[in-house]
C-alpha positions as CSV (number, residue, x, y, z in Angstrom):
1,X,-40.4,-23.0,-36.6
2,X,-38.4,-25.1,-34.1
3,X,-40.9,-28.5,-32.7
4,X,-41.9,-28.9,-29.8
5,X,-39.2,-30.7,-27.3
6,X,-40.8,-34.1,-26.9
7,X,-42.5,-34.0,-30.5
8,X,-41.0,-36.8,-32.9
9,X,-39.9,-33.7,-35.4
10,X,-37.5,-32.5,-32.5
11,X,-35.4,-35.8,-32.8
12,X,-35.3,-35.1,-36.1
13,X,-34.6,-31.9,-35.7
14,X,-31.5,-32.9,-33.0
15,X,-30.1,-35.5,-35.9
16,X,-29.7,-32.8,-38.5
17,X,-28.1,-30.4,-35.9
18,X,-25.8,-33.2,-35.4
19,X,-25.0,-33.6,-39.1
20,X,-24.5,-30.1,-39.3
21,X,-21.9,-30.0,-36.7
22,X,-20.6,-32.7,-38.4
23,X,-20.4,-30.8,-41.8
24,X,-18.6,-27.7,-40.2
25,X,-15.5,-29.7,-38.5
26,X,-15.0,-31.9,-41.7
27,X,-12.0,-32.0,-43.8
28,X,-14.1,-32.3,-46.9
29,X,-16.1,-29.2,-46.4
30,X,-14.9,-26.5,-48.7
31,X,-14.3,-22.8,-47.4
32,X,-13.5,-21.6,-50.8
33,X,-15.0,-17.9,-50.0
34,X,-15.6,-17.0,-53.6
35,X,-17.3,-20.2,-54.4
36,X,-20.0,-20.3,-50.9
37,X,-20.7,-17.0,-51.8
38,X,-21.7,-17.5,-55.3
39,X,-23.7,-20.9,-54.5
40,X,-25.9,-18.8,-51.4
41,X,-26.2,-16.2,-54.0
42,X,-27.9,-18.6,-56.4
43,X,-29.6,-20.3,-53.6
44,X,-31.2,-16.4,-52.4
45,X,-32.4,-15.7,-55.9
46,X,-34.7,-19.1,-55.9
47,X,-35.8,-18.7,-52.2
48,X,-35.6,-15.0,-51.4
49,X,-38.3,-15.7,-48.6
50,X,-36.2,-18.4,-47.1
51,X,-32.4,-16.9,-47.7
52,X,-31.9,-16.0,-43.9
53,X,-32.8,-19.6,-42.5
54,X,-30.5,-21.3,-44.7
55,X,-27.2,-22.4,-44.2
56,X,-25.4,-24.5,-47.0
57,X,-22.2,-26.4,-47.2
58,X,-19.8,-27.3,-50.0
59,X,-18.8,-30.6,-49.3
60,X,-15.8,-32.0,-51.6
61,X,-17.2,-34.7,-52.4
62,X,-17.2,-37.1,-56.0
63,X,-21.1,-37.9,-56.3
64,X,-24.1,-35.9,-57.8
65,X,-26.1,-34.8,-54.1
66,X,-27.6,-32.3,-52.6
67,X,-30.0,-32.1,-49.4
68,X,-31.6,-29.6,-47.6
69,X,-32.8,-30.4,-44.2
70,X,-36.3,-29.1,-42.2
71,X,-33.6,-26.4,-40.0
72,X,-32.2,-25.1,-43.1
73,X,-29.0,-27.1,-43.3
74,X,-28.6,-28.5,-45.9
75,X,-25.4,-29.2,-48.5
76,X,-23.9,-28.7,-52.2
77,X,-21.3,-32.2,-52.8
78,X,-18.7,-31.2,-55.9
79,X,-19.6,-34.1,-57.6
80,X,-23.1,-32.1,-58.3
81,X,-21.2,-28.8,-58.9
82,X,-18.8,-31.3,-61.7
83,X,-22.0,-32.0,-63.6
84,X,-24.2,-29.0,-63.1
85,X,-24.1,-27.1,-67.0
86,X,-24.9,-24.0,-66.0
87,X,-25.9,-21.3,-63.2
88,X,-29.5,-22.0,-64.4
89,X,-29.3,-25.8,-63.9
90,X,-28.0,-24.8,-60.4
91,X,-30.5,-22.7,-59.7
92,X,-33.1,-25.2,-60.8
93,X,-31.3,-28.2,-58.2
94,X,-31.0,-25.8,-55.4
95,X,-35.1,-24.3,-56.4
96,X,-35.7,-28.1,-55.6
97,X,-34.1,-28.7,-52.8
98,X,-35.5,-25.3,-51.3
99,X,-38.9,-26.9,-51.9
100,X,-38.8,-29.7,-50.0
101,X,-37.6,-27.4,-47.3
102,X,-40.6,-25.3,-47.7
103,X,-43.1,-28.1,-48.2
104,X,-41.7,-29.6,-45.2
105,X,-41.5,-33.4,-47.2
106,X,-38.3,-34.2,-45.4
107,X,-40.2,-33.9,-41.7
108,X,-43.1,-35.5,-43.7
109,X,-41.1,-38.6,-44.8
110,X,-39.6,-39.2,-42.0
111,X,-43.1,-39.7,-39.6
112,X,-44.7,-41.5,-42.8
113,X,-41.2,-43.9,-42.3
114,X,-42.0,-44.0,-38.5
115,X,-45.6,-45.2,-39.0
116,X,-44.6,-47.5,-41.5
117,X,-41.7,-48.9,-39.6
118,X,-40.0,-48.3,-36.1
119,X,-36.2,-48.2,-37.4
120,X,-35.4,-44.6,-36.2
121,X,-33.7,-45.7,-32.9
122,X,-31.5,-48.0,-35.5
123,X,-30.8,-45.1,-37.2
124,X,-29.6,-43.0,-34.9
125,X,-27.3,-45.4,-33.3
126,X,-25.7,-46.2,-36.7
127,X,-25.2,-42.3,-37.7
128,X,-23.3,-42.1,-33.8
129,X,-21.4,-45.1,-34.3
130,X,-20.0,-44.5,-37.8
131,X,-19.9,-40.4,-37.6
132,X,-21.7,-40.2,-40.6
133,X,-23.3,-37.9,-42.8
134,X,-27.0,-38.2,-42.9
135,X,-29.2,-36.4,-45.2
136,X,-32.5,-35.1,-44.5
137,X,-33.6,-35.3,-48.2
138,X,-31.8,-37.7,-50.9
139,X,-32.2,-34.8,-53.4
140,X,-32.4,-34.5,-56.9
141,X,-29.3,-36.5,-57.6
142,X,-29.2,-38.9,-54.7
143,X,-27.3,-41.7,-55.7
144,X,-27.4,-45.2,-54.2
145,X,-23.4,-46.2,-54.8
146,X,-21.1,-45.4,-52.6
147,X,-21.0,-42.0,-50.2
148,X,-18.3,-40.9,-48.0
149,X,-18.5,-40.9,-44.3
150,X,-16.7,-37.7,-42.5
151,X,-13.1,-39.5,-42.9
152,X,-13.5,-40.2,-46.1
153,X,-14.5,-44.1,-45.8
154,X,-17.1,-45.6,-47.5
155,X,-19.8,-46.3,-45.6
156,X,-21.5,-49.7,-45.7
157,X,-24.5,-50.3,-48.6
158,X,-26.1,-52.4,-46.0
159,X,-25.8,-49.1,-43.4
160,X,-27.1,-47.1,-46.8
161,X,-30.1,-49.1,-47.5
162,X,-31.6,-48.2,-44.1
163,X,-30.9,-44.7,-44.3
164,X,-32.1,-44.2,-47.4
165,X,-35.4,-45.9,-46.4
166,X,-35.6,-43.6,-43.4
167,X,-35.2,-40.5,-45.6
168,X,-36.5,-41.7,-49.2
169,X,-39.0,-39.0,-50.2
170,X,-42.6,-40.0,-52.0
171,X,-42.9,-39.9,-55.4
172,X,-45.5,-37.0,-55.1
173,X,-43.0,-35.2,-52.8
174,X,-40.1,-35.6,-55.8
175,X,-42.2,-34.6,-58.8
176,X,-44.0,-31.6,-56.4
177,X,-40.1,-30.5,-55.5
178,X,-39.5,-31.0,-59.5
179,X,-42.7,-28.6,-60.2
180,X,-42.2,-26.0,-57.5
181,X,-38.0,-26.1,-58.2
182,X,-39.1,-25.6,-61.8
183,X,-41.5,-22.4,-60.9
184,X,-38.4,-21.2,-58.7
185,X,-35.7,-20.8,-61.0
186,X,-38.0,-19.9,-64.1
187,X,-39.1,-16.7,-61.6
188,X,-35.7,-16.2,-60.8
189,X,-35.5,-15.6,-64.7
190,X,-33.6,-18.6,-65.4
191,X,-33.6,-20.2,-69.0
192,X,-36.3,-22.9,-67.7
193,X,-35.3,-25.8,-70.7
194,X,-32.3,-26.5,-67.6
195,X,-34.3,-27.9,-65.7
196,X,-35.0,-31.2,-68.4
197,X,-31.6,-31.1,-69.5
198,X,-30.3,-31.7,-65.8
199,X,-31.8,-35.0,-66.0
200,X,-30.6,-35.3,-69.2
201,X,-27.1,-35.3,-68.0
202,X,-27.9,-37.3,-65.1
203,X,-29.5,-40.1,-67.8
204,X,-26.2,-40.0,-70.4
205,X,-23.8,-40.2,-67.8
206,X,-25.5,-43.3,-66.2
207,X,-25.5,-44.8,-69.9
208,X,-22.0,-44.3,-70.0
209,X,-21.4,-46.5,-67.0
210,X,-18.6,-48.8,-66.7
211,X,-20.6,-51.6,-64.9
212,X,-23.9,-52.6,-65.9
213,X,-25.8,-52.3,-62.9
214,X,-25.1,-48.7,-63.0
215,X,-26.5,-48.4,-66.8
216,X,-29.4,-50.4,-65.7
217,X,-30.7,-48.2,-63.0
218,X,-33.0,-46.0,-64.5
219,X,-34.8,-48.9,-65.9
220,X,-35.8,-49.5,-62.1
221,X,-36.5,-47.7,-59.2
222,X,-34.1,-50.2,-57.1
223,X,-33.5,-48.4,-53.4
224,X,-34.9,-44.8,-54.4
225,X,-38.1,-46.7,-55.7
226,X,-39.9,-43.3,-54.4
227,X,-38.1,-41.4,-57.0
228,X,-40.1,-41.2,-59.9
229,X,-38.0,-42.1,-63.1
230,X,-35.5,-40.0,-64.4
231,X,-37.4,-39.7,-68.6
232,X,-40.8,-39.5,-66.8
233,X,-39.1,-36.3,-65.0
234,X,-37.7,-34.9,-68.4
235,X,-41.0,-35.3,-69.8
236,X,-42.7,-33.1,-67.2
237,X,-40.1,-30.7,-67.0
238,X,-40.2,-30.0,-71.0
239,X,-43.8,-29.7,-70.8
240,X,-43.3,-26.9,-68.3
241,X,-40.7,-25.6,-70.1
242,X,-43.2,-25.2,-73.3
243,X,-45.9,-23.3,-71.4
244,X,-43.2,-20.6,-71.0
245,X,-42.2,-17.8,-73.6
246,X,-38.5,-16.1,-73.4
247,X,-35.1,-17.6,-73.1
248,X,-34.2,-16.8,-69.8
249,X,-30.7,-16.8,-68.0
250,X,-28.0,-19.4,-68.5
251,X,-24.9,-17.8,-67.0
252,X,-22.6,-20.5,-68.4
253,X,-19.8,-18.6,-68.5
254,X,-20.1,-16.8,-64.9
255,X,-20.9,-20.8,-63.6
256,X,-17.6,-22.2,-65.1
257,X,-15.7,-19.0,-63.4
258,X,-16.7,-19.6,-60.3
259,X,-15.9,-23.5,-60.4
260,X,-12.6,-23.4,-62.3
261,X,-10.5,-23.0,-59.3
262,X,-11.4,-26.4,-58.2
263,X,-11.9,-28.2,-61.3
264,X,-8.8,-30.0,-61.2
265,X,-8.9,-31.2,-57.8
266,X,-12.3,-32.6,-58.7
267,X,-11.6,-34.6,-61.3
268,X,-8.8,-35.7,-59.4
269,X,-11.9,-37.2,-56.8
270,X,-13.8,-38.4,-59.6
271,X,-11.4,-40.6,-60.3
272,X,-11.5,-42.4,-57.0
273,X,-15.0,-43.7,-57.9
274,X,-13.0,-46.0,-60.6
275,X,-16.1,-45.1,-62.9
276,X,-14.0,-44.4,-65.8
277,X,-16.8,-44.4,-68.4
278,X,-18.5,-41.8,-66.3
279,X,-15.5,-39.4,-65.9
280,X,-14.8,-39.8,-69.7
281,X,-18.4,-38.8,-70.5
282,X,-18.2,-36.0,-68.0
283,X,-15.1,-34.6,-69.6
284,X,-16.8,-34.8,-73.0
285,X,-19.5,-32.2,-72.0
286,X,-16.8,-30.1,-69.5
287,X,-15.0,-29.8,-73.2
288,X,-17.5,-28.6,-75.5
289,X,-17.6,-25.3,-73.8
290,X,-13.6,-24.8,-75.4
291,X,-12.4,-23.8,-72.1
292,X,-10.2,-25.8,-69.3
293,X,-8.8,-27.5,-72.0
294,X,-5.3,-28.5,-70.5
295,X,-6.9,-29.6,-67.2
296,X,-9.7,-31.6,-69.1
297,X,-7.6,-33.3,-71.4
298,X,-5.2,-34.3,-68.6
299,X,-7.7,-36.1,-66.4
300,X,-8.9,-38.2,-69.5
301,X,-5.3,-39.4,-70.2
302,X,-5.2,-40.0,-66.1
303,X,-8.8,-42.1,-66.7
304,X,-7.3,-44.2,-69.9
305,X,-3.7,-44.7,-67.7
306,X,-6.1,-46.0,-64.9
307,X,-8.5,-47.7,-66.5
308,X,-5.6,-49.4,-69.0
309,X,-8.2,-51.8,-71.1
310,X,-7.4,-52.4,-75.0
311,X,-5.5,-49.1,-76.5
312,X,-6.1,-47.1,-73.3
313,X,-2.2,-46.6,-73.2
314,X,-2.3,-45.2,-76.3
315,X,-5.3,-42.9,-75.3
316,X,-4.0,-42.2,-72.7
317,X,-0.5,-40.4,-74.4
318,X,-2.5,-38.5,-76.8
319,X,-4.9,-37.0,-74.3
320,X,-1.5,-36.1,-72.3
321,X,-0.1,-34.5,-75.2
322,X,-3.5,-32.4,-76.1
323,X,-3.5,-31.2,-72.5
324,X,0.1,-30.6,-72.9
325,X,-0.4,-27.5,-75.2
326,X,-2.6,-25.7,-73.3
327,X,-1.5,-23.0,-70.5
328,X,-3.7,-24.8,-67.9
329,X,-2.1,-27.7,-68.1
330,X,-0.9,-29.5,-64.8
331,X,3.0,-30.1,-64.9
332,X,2.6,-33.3,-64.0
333,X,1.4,-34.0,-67.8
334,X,4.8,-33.8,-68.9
335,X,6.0,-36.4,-66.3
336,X,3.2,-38.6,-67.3
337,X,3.9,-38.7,-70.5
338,X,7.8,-39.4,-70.4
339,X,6.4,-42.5,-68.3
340,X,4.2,-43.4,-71.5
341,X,7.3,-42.6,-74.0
342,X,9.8,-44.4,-72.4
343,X,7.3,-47.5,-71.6
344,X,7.3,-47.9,-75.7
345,X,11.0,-46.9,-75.7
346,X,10.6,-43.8,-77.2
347,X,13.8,-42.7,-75.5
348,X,14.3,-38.9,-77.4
349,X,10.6,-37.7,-76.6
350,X,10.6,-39.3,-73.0
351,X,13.9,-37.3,-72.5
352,X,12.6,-34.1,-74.0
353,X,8.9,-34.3,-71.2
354,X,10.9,-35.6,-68.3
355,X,13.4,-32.3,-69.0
356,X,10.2,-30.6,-69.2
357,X,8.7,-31.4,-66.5
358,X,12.0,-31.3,-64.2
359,X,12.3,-27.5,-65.5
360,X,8.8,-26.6,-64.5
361,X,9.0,-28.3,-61.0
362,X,12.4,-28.7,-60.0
363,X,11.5,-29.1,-56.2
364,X,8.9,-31.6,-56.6
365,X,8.7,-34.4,-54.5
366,X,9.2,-37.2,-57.4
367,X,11.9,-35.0,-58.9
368,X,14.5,-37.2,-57.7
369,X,12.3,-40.1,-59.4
370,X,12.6,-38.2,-62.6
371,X,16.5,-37.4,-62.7
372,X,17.1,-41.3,-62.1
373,X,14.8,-41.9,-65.2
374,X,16.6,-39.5,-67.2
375,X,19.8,-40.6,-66.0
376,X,19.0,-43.9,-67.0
377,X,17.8,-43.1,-70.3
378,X,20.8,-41.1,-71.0
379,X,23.0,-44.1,-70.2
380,X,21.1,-46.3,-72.5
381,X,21.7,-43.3,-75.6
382,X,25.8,-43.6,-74.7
């Protein structure tokens, strides 16, 4: 139900019809038909009462969020998508995100927020100034690092902190979104074990952290000190999970089909977080499923050739060379590893991937790069 005009919920109300406008004229929303049309279908099966009101975006971008907002905008970011094991762990993020929607936390945070603290002018002249994004809820995988604005900068922690203390949810609101998410997708007839193993993920990746402040942040609450902790959350969710009989759906295999058409490109964003031990865990789990085997293996010999500490050269070739016998391979892998070859002076097998690669792309924009290499190298053989 749309608030009264001159009630504080209509301001609110006006901000996320902002963001929304925002969402539909930016470059990093994805119109992928195939891929909306699966995630709504997903998102109708957990909220069948609600599946006219909503309108979702794909956003392209590398972090684990998504938000729904009290006029039923809300978004998907591929960095969630990345991560996400399943159609039933999907189901069980979306089932979360529906219910703070439902439960109307988001509208309920934000007047808690205003009674607490008279920032919201503040707000809304920083989301104006900077064009940014602003999320009604942090969601399920909100992350305090970095988050793109609608050109693709990174918008200021400072900037963050205070919108992310505007929005922040309640502990009760989290665990009662975990709860009734949970109840969602398990009567959707999802396997209901996802739902723990989604924070699970969440936990391992963050252990797997480059930088230390990263691994360190489920130990505190930090700027999402509403959020209750990530193993209490596993906890309650497994216990939930036990009261229930039956296996449920996992649609593994329909999830990875309707992703794999952006999987590469991705990756290819993960990488701009400069997280290497992240991406390198997230690859590990993308793998065990034996599929997307040359597109994995190539974006963990990019992460070693850009993360370049002790041996990652080396790593770096040999993930390269996996990817490089798999149909699904990028062409660039052969490129990259002439690069590698001839940087050890492996002058044979850098001739035989740059010829490679020159015969699979012969009108590529670096292909004139390439011919001078091999020209080179030839000379050097004479």
């Amino acid at each position: 139900m749309i608030p009264p005009p001159e009630s504080v919920e209509a301001g609110y109300w006006d901000l996320m019809a902002k963001a929304e406008r925002q969402a539909q004229q930016s470059g990093e929303l994805n119109k992928d038909p195939a891929l909306n049309a699966y995630v709504r279908e997903v998102t109708c099966k957990v909220a069948v009462e609600y599946c006219d009101e909503l309108r979702l975006y794909i956003m392209d971008r590398p972090f684990m969020n998504a938000t729904m907002a009290p006029n039923g905008f809300g978004e998907v970011w591929s960095g969630l998508l990345l991560r996400v094991e399943d159609e039933a762990g999907l189901a069980f993020v979306l089932g979360h995100e529906v219910s703070h929607y439902a439960e109307s936390h988001s509208v309920e945070a934000a007047l808690a927020h205003k009674n607490r603290q008279n920032i919201a002018l503040a707000v809304s002249i920083g989301v104006a100034a900077v064009g940014v994004y602003a999320a009604a809820s942090v969601g399920p995988y909100g992350d305090p690092g970095p988050i793109l604005d609608a050109t693709g900068n990174l918008i200021d922690a400072v900037y963050l902190a205070s919108v992310t203390a505007f929005f922040r949810f309640s502990r009760e609101h989290e665990t009662e979104a975990d709860l009734l998410g949970f109840q969602r997708a398990a009567a959707a007839g999802y396997r209901p074990q996802a739902a723990a193993e989604s924070w699970r993920v969440v936990m391992a990746e963050t252990s797997a952290s480059d930088f230390e402040r990263v691994r360190k942040r489920d130990a505190r609450l930090g700027v999402f000190d509403s959020h209750p902790l990530h193993r209490d959350r596993v906890v309650a969710l497994e216990a939930e999970a036990a009261k229930l009989t039956g296996e449920g759906v996992r649609g593994r295999e329909r999830y990875r089909a309707a992703i794999r058409p952006h999987l590469a490109a991705w990756l290819k964003d993960d990488l701009r977080r400069r997280d290497f031990g992240q991406t390198l865990h997230l690859l590990g789990r993308l793998e065990t499923s034996g599929e997307d085997l040359g597109v994995i293996n190539f974006y963990r010999g990019e992460a070693y050739r850009l993360r370049r500490q002790l041996d990652d050269l080396e790593r770096a070739e040999a993930a390269y060379f996996t990817a490089s016998v798999h149909s699904d391979a990028p062409v660039a892998v052969w490129r990259e590893l002439g690069d590698l070859r001839r940087r050890r002076n492996a002058v044979t097998e850098a001739l035989t991937a740059y010829e490679t690669y020159l015969a699979q792309a012969p009108t590529a924009e670096d292909a004139w790069i390439v011919q001078d290499a091999v020209a080179s190298l030839k000379k050097g053989l004479s």
